[in-house]
C-alpha positions in Angstrom: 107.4 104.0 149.4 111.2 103.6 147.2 110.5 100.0 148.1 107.2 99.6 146.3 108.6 101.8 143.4 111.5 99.6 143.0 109.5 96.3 143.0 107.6 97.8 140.1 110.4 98.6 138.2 111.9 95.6 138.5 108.5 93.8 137.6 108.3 96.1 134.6 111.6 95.3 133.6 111.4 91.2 133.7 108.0 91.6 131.9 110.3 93.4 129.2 112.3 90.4 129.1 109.8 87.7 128.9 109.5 87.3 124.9 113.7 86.2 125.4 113.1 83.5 128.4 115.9 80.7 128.5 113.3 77.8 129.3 111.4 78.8 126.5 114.6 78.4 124.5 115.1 75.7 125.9 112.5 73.9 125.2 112.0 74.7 121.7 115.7 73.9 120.9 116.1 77.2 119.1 118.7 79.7 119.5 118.4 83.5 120.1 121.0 85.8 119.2 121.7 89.7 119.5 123.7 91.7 117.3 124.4 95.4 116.9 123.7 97.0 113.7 126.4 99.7 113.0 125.8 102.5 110.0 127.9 101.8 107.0 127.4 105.3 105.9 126.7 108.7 107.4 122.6 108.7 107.6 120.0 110.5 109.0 117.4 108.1 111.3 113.9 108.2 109.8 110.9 106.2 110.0 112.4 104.8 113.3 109.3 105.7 115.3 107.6 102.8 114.0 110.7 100.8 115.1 109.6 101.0 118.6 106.8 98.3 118.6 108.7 95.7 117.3 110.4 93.6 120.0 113.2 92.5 117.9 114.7 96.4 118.0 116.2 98.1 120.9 118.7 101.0 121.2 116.8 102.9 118.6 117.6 106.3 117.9 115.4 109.5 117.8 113.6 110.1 114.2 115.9 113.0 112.6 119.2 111.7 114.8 121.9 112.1 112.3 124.3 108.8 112.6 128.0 109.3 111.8 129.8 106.1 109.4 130.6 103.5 112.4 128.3 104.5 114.7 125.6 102.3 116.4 122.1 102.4 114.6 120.6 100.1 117.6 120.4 96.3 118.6 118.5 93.5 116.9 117.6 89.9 118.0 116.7 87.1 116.0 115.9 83.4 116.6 116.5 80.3 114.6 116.8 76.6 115.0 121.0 76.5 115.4 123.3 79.2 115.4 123.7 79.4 111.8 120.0 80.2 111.4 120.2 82.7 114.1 123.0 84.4 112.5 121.4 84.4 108.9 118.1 85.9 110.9 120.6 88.5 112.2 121.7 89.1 108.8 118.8 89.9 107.4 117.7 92.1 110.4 120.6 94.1 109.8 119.8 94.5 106.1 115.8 95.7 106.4 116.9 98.4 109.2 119.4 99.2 106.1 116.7 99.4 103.5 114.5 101.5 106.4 117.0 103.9 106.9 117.5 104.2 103.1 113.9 104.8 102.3 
């Protein structure tokens, strides 16, 4: 019985990670970068319910959480054709979950 339970979990969790598969990188050429977006002020986390269908979000905090200057907001990916895209894509994910949590 824990062994069927544990093959689903593990099945559940590689499905999670199917939209980040290396061959898929690789064969687009494209790089994929993570990055975690840290609060620059002390905020309260709002709106962040709708953050949880977006695959390019993780870590996300509880509507309502309050987030102390410095501390983790959550974890963002991005993709782009070298890393300078990706880190430009990063940059700009970082700045709309500013302007969501400033809304």
């Amino acid at each position: 019985m824990f062994g069927r339970r544990n093959r689903e979990c593990l099945l559940q969790f590689f499905e999670w990670l199917r939209p980040f598969e290396l061959a898929r990188v690789h064969q687009t050429g494209s790089v994929i970068g993570k990055a975690i977006v840290f609060a620059r002020e002390d905020v309260v986390a709002v709106g962040t319910r709708t953050w949880l269908g977006d695959e390019t979000v993780r870590d996300i905090p509880k509507p309502g959480e309050p987030l102390a200057r410095g501390q983790p907001i959550c974890t963002v990916f991005a993709e782009g054709e070298n890393s300078g895209a990706c880190v430009e894509a990063l940059k700009r994910r970082a700045h709309d979950v500013y302007v969501a949590l400033e809304a």
